[in-house]
gemmi code that builds the backbone of each chain (N, CA, C; Angstrom):
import gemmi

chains = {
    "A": [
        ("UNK", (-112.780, -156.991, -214.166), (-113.325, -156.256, -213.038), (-114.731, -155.759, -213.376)),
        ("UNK", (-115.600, -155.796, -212.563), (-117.059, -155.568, -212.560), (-117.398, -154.089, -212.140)),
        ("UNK", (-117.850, -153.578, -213.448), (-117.928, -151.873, -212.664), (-119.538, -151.567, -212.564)),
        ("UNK", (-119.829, -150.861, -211.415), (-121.012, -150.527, -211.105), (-121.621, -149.379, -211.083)),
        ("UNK", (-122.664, -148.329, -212.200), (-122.828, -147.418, -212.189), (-124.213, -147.732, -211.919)),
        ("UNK", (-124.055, -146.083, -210.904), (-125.558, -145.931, -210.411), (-125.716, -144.636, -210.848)),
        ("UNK", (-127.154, -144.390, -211.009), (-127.692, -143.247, -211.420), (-129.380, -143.162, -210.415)),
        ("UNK", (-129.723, -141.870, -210.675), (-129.267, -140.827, -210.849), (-127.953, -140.443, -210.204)),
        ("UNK", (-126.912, -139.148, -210.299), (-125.849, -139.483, -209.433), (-127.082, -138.176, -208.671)),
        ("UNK", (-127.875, -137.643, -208.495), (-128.377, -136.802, -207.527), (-129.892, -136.704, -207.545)),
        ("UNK", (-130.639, -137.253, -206.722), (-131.907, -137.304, -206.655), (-132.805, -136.021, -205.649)),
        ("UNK", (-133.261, -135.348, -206.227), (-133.867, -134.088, -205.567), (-135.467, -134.930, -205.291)),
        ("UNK", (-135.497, -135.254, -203.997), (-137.069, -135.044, -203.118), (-137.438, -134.493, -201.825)),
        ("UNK", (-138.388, -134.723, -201.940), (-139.062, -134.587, -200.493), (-139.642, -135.131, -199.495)),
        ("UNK", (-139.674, -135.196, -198.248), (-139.731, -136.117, -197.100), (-141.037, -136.810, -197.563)),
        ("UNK", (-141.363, -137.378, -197.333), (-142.674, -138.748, -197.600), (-142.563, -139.216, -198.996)),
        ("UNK", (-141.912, -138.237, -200.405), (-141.620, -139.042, -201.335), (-141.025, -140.586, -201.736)),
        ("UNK", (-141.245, -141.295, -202.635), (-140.495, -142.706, -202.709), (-139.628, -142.203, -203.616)),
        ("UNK", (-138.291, -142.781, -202.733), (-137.200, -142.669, -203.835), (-136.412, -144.420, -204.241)),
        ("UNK", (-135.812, -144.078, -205.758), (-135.842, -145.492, -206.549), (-134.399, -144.829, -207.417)),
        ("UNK", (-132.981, -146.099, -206.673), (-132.160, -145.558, -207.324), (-131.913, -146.976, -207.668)),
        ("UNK", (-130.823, -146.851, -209.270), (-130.440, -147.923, -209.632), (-128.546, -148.345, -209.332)),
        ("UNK", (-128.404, -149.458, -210.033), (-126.870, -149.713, -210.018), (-126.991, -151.063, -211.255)),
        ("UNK", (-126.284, -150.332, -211.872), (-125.983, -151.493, -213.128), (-125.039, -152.447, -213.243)),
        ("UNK", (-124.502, -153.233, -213.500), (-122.967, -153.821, -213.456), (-123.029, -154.026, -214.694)),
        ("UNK", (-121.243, -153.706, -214.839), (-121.022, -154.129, -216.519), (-121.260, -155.672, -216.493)),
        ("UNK", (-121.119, -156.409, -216.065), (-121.398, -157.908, -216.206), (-122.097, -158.574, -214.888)),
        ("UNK", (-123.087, -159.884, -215.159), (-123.688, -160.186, -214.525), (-123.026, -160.715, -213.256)),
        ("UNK", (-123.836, -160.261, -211.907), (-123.393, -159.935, -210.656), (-124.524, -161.082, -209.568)),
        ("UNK", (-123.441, -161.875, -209.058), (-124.618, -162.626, -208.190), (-125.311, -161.953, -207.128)),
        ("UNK", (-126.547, -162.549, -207.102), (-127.654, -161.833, -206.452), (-127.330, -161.484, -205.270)),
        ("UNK", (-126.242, -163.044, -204.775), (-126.367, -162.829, -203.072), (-125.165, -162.172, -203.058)),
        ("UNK", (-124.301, -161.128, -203.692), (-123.467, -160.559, -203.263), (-123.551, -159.307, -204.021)),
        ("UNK", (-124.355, -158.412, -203.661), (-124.640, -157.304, -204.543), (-125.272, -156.245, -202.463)),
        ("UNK", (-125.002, -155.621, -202.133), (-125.380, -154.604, -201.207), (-125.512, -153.538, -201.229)),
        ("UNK", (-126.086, -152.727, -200.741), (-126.123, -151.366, -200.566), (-125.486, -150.718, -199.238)),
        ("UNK", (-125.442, -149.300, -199.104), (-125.224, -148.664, -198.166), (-125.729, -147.035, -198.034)),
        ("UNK", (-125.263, -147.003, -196.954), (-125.838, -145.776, -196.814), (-124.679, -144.305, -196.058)),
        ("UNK", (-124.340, -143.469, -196.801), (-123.192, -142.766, -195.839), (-123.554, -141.353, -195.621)),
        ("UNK", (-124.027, -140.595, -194.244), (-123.941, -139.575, -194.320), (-122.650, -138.732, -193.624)),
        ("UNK", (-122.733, -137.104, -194.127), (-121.578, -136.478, -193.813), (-120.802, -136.956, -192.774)),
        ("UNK", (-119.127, -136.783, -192.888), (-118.746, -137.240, -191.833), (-118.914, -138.547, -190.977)),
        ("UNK", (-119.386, -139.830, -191.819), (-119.570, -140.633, -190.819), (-119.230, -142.107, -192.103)),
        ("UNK", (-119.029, -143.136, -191.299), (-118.505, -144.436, -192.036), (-119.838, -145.004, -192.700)),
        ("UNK", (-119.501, -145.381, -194.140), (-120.650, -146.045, -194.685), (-121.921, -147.083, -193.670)),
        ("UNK", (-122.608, -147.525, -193.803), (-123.781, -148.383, -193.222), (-124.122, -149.179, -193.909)),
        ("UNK", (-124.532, -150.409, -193.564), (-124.947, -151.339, -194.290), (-126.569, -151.218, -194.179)),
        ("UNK", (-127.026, -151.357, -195.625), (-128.516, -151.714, -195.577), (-129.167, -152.146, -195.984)),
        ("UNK", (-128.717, -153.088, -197.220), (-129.324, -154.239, -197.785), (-127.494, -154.723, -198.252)),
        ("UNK", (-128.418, -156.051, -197.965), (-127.296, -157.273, -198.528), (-127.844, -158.324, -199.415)),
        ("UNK", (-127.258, -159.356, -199.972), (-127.919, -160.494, -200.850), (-128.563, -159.840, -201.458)),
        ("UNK", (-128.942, -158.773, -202.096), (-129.629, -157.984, -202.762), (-130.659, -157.343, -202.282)),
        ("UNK", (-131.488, -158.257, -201.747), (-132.889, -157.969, -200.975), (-133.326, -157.909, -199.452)),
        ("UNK", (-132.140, -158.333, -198.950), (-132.367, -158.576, -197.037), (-131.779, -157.245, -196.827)),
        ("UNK", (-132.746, -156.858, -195.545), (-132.676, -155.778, -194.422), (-131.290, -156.071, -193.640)),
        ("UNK", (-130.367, -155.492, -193.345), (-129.272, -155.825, -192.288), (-130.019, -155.507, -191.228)),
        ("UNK", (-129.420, -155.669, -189.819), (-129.946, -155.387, -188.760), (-130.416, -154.487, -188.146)),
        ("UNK", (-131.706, -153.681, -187.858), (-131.943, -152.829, -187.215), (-132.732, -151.732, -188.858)),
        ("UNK", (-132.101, -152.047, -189.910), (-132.858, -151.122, -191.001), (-134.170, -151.230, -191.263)),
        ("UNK", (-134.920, -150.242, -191.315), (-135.818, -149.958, -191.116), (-136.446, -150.392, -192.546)),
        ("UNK", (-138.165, -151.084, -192.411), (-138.650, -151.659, -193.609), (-139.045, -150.987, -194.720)),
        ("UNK", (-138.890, -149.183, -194.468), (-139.328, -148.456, -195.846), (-138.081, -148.618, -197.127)),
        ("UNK", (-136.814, -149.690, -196.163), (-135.551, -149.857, -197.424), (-135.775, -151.416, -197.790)),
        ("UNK", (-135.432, -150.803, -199.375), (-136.132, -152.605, -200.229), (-134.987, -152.553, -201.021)),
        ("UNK", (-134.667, -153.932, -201.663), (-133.809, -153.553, -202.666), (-134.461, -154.804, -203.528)),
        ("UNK", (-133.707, -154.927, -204.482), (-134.341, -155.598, -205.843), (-133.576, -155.814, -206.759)),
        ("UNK", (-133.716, -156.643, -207.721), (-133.062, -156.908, -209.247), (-132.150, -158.538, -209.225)),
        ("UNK", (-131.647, -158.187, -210.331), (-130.701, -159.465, -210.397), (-130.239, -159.242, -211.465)),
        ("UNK", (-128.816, -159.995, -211.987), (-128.110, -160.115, -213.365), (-127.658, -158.809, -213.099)),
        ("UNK", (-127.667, -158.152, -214.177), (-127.011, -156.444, -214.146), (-127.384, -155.194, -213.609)),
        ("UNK", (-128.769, -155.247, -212.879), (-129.882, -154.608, -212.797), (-130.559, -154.809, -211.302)),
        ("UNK", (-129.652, -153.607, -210.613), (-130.682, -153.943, -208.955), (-130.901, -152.173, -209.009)),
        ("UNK", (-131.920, -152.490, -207.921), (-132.784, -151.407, -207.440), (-132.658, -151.103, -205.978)),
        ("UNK", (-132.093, -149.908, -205.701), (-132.952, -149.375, -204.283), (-134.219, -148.860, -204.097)),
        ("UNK", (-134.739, -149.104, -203.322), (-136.151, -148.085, -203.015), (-136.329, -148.033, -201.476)),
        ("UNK", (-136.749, -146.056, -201.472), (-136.968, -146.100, -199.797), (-138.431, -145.750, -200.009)),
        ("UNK", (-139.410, -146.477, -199.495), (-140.930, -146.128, -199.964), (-141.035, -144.894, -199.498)),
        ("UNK", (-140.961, -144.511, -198.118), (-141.226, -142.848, -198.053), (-139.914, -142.256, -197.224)),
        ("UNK", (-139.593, -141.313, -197.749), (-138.407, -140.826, -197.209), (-138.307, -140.022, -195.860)),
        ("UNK", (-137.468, -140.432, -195.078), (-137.981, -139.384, -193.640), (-136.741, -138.860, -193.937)),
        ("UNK", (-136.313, -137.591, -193.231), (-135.522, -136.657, -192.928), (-134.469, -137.352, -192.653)),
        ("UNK", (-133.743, -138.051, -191.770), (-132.585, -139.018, -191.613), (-132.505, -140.015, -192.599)),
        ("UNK", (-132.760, -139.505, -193.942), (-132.868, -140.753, -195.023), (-131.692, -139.611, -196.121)),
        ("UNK", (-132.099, -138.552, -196.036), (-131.326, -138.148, -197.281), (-129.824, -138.000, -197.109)),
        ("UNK", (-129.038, -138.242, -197.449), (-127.833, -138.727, -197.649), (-127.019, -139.484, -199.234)),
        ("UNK", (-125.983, -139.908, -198.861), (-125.416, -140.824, -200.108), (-125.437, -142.041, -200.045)),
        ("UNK", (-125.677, -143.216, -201.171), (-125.913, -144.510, -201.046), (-125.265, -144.830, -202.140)),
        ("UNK", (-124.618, -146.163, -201.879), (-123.877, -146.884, -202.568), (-124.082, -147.709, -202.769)),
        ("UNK", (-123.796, -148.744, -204.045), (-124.112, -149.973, -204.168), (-122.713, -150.854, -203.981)),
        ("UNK", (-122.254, -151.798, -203.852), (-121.117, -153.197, -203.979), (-121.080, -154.058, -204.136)),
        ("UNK", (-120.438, -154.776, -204.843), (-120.605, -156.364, -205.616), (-118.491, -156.851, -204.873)),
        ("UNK", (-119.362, -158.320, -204.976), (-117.849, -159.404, -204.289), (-118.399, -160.156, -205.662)),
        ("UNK", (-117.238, -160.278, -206.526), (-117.487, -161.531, -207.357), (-115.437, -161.783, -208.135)),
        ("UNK", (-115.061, -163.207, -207.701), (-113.981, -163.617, -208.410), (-112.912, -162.542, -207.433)),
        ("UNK", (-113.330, -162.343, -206.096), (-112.297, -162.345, -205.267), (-112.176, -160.898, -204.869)),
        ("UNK", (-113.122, -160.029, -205.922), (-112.387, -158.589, -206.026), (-113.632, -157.863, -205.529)),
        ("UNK", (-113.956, -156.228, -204.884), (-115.072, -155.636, -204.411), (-114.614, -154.888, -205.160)),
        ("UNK", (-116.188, -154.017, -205.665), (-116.532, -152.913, -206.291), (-117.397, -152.188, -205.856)),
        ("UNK", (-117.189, -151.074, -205.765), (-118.378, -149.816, -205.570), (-118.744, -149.349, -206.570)),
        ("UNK", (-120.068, -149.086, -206.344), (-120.603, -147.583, -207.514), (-120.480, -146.557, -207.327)),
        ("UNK", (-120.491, -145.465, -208.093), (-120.041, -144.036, -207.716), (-121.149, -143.083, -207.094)),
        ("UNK", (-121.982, -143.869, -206.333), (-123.155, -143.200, -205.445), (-124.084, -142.667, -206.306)),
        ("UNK", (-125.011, -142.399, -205.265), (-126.015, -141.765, -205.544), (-126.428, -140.974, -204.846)),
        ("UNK", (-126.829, -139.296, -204.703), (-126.677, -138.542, -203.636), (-128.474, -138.047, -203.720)),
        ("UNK", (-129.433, -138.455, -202.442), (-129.999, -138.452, -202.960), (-130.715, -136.938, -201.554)),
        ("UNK", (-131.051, -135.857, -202.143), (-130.916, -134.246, -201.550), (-132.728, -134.079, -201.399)),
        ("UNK", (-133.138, -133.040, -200.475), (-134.097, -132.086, -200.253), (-134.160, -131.040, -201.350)),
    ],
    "B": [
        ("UNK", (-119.531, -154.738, -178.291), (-119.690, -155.523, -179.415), (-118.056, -155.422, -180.252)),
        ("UNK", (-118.604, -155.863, -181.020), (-117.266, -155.680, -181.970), (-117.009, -154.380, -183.090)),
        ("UNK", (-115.489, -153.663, -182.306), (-114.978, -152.471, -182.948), (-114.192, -152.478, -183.807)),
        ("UNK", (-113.727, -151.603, -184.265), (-112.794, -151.089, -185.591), (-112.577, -150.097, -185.638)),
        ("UNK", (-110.947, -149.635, -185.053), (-110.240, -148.798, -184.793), (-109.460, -148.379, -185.811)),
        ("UNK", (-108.940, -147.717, -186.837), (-107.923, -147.082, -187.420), (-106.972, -145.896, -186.490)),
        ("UNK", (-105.258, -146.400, -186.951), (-104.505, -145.683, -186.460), (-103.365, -145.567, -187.238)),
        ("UNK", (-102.605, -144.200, -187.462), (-101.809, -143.916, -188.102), (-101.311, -142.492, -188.350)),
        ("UNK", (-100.191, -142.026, -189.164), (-99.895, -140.737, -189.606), (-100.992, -140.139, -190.123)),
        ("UNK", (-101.417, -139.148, -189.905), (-102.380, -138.352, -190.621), (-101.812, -137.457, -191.821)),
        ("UNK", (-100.534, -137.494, -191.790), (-99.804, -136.696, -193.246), (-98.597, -137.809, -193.399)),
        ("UNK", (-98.702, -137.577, -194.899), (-97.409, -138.716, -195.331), (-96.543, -137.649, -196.604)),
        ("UNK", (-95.407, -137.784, -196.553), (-95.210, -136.978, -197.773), (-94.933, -137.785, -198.725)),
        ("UNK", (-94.845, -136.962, -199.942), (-95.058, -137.994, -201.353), (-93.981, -138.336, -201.421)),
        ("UNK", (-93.976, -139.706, -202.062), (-93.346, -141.151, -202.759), (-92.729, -142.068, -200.887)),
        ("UNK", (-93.429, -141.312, -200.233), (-93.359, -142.245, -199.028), (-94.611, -143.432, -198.997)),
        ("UNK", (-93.934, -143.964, -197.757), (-95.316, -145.204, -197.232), (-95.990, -144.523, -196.613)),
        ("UNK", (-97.165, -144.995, -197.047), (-98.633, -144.720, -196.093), (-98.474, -145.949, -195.296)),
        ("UNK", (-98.452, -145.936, -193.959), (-98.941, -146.945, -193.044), (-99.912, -146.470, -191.899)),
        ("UNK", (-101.293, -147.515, -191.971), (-101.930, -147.539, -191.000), (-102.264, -148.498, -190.314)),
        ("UNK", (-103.007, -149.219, -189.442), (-103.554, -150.052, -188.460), (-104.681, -149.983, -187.876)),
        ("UNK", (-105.464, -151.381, -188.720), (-106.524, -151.292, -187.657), (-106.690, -152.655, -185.806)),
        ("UNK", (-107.344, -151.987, -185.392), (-107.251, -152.557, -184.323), (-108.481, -153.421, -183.998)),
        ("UNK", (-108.821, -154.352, -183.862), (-110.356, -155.212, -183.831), (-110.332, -155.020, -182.451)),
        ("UNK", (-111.461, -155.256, -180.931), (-112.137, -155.143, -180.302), (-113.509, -155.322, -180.229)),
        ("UNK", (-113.694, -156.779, -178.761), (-114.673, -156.984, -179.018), (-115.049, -158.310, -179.395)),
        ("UNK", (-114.020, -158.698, -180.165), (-114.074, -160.151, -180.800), (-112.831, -160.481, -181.265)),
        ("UNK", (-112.725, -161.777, -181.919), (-111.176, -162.202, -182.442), (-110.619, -162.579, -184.147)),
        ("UNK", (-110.110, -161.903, -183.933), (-109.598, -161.502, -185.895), (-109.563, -162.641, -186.450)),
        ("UNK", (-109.148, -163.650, -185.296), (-109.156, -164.925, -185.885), (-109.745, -166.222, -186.298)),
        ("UNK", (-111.054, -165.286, -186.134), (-112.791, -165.651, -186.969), (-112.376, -166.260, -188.210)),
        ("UNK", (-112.728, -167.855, -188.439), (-112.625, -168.205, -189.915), (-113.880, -167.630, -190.202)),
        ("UNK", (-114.948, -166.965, -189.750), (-115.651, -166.432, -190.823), (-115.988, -165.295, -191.614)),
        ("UNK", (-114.383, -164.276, -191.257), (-114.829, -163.571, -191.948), (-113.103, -162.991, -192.320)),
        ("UNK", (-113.441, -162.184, -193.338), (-112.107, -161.292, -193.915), (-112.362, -160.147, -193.175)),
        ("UNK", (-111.050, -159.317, -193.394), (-111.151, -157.895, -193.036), (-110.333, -156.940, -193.657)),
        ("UNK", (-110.966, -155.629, -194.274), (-110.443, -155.196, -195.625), (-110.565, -153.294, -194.892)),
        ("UNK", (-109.663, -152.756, -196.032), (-109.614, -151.909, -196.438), (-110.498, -150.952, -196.969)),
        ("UNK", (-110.932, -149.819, -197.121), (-111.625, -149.023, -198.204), (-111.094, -147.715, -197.523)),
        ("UNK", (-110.534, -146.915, -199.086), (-110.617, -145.623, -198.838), (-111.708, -144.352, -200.029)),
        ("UNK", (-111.555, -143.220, -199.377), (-112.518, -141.965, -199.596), (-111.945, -140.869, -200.291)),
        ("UNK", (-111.402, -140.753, -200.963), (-110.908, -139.100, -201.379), (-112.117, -138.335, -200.802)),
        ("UNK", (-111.559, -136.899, -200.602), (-112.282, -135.908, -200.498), (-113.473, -135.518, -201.234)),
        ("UNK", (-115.025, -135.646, -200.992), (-116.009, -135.719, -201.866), (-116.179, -136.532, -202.930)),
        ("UNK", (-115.540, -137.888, -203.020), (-115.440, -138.949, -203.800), (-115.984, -140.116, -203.317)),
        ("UNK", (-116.512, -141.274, -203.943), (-116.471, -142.465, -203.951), (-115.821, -143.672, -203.191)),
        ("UNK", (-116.369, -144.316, -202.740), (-115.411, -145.493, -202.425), (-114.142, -146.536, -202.727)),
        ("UNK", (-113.895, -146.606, -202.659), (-112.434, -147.142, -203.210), (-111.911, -148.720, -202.761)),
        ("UNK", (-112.357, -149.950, -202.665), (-112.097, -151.339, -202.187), (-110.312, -151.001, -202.116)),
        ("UNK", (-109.446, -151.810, -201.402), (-108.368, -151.308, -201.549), (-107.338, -152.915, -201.636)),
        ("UNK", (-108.311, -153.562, -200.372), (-108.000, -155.183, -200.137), (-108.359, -155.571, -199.251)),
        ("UNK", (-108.049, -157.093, -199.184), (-108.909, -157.792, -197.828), (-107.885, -158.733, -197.526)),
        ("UNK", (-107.795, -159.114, -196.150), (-107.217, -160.403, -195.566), (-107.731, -161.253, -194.786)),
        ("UNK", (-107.040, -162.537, -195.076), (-108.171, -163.450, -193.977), (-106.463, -163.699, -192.489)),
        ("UNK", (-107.526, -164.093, -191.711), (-106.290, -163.810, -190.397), (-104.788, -165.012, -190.529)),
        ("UNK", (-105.310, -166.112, -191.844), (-104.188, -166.782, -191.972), (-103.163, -166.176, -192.633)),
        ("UNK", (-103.813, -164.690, -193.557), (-103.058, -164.249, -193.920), (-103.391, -163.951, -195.460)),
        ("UNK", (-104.030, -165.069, -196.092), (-104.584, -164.896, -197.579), (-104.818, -163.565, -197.958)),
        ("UNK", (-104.241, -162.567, -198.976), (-105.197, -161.486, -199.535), (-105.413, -161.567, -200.771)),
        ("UNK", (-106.458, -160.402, -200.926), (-106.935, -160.197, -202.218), (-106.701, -158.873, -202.266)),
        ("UNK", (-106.280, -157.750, -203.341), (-105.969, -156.695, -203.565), (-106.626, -156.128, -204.923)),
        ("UNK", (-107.186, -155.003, -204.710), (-107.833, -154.195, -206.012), (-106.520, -153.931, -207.041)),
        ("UNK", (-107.142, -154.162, -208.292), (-105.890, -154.701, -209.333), (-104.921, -153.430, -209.481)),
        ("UNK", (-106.022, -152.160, -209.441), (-105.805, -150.921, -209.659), (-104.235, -150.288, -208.764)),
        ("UNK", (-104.314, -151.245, -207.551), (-103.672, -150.361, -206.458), (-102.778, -151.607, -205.754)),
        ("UNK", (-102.630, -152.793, -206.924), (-102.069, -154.023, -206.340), (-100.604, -153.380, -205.971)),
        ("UNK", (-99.691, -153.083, -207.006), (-98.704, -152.730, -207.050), (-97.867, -152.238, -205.825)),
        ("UNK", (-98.321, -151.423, -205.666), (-97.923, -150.369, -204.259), (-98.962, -150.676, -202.850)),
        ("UNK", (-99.307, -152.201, -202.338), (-100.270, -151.930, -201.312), (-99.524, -153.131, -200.827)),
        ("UNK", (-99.851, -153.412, -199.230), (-99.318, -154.397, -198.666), (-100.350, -154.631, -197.501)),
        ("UNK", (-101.272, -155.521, -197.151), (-102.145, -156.054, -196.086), (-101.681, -156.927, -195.467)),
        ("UNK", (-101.284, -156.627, -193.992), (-100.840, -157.884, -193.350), (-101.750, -157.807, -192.154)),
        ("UNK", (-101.211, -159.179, -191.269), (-102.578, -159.763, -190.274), (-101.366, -159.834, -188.959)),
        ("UNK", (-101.475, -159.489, -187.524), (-101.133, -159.886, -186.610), (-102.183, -160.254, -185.429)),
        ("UNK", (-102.271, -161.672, -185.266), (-103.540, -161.995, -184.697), (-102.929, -161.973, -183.234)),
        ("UNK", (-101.638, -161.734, -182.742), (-101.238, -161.585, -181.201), (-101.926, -160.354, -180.906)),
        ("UNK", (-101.573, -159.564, -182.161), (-102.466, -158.360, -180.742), (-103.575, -157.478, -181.667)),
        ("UNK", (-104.525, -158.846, -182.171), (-105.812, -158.740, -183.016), (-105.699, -157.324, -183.579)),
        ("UNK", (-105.098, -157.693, -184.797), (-104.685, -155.943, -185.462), (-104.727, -156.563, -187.121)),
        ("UNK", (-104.756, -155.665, -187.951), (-104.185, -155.950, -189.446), (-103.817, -154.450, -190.376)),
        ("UNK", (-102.728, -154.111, -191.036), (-102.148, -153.425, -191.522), (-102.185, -153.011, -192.732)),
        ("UNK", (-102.190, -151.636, -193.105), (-102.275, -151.368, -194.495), (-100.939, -150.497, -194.405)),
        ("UNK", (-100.267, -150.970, -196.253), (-98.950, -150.105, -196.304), (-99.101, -149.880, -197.951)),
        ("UNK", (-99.175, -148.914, -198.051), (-99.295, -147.915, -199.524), (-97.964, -147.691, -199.307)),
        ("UNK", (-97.198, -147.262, -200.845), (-95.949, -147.262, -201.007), (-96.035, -146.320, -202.137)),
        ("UNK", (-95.044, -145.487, -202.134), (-94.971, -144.028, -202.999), (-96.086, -143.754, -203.767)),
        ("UNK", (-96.361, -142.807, -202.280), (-97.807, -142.165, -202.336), (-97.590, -140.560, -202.995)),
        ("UNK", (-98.829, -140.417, -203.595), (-98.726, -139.170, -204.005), (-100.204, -138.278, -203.802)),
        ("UNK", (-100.233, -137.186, -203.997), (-101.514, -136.558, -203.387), (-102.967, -137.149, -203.771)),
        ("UNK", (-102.738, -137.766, -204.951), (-104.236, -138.883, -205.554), (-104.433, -139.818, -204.108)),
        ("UNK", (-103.672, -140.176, -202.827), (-103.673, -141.122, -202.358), (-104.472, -140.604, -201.014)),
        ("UNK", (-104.575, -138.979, -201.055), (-105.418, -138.312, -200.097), (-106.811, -138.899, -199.821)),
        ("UNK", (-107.197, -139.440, -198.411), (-108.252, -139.844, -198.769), (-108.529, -140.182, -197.153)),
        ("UNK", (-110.103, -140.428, -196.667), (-110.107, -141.234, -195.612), (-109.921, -142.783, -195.672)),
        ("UNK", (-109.291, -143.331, -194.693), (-109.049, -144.527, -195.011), (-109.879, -145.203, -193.782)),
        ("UNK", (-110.837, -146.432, -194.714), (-111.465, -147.045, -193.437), (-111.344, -148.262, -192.680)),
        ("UNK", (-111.262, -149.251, -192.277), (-111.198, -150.683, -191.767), (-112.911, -150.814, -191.751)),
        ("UNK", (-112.912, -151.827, -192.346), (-114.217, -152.949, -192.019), (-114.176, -154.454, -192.289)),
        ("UNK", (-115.142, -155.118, -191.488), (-114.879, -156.658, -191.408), (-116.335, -157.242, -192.597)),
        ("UNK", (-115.968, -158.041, -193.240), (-116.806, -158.760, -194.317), (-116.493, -160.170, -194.138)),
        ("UNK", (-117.854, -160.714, -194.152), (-118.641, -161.837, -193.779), (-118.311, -162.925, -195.160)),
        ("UNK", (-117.397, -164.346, -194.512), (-117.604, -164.932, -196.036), (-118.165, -166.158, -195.757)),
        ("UNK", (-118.658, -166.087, -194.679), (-119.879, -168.272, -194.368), (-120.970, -167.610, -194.503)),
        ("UNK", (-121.455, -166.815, -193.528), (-122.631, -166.201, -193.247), (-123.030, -165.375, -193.623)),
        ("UNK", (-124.515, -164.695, -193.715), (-125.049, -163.579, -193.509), (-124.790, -162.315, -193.231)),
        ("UNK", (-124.651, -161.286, -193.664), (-124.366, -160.758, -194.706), (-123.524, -160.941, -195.601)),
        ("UNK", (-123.175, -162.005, -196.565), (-122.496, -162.737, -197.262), (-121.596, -161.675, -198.219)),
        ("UNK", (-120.338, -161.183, -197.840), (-118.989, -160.658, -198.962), (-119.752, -159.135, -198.771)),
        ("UNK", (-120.504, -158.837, -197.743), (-120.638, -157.256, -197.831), (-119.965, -156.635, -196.355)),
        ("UNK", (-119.327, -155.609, -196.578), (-118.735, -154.693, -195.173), (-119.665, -154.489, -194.122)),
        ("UNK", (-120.162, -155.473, -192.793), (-121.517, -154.934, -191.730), (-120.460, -154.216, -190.757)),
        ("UNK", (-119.707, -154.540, -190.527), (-119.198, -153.346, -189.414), (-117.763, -152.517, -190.173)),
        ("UNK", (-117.957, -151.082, -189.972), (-116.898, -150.521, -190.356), (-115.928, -149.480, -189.009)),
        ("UNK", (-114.817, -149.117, -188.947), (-113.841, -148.242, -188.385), (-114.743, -146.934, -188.563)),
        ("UNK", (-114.173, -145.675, -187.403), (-115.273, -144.643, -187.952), (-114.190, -144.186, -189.130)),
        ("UNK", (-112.826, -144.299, -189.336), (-112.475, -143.906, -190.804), (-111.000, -142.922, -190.158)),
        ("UNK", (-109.913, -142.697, -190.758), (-108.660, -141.842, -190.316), (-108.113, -141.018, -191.905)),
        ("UNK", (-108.317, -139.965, -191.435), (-107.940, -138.940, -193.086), (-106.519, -138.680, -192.932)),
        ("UNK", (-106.016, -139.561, -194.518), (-104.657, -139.112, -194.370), (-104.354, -138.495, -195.382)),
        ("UNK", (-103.709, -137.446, -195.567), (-103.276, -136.405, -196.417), (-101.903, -136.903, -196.933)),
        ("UNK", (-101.550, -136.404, -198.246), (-100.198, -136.799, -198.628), (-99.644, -135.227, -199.232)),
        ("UNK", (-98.536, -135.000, -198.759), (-98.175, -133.194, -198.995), (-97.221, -133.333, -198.450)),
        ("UNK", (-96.069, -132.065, -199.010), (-94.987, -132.137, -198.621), (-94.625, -131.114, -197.375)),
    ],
}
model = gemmi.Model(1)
for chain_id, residues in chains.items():
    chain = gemmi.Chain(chain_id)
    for i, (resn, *xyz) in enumerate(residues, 1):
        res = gemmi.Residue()
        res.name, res.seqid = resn, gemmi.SeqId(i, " ")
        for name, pos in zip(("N", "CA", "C"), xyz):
            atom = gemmi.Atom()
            atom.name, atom.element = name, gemmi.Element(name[0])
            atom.pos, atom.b_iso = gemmi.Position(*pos), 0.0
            res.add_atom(atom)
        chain.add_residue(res)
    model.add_chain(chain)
structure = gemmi.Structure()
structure.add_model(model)
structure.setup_entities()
């Protein structure tokens, strides 16, 4: 099983700041099945990058993602106010899904 | 468009079944292109994969929680089922339905999810 830690688990910024979170996998994770998300209070996760690097529908272009092998990246270039929340990373590999244990990223 | 309904007991008491149901709307479960899975939430916790089924029926189950879980598919009345089996308060959690993509785009990631049903386990 492929475990995925992300860090920081809590990122303190401020609105127009760039924020840059990671997710590691214990073992190498294909590119095109590695995603992110996005969940705030009370409400069902969101999709916002998939294949590592594609926008899902409607997400807005300040969200990028990045990496490959063990090693992807989120980045929101500038953060607006409906950005801070919790984000997750997930990998599909050999049948089974994994989450990371978020990243909460605060004002 | 296409929904995702969760329905079920909202309290279960321990070493009982958890059973819930989700309900698709919108479209037909019986999409070869995609699975449709499970995830639950403990309270201020993490995500949790739980399992997935395809509408012929195929699953895959998190190894962790194989034991005690059961995913089934009824494509008459576009639905699929989760059944946890002697549950105990670790099993507290929101539980969500979402559909994942396995031809296409967004390839093995959750794009549409249930808004989520919190079920408590207590006696």
């Amino acid at each position: 099983e492929i475990v995925l830690t992300q860090s920081p688990g809590t990122l303190s910024l401020s609105p127009g700041e760039r924020a840059t979170l990671s997710c590691r996998a214990s073992q190498s994770v294909s590119s095109s099945y590695l995603a992110w998300y996005q969940q705030k209070p009370g409400q069902a996760p969101r999709l916002l990058i998939y294949g590592a690097s594609s926008r899902a529908t409607g997400i807005p272009d300040r969200f990028s993602g990045s990496g490959s092998g063990t090693d992807f990246t989120l980045t929101i270039s500038r953060l607006e106010p409906e950005d801070f929340a919790v984000y997750y990373c997930q990998q599909y590999g050999s049948s089974l899904i994994t989450f990371g244990g978020g990243t909460k990223v605060e004002i | 468009q296409l929904q995702l309904q969760e329905s079920g007991p909202g309290l279960v008491k321990p070493s009982e079944t958890l059973s819930l149901t989700c309900t698709v709307s919108g479209g037909s479960i019986s999409s070869s292109s995609y699975y449709w899975g499970w995830i639950r939430q403990p309270p201020g916790k993490g995500l949790e994969w739980i399992g997935s089924i395809y509408y012929s029926g195929s699953t895959y189950y998190n190894p962790s929680l194989k034991s005690r879980v059961t995913i089934s598919v009824d494509t008459s009345k576009n639905q699929f089922s989760l059944k946890l089996s002697s549950v105990t308060a670790a099993d507290t959690a929101v539980y969500y339905c979402a559909r994942i993509s396995r031809y296409f785009d967004p390839l093995w990631a959750f794009d549409i999810w249930g808004q989520g049903t919190m079920v408590t386990v207590s006696s």
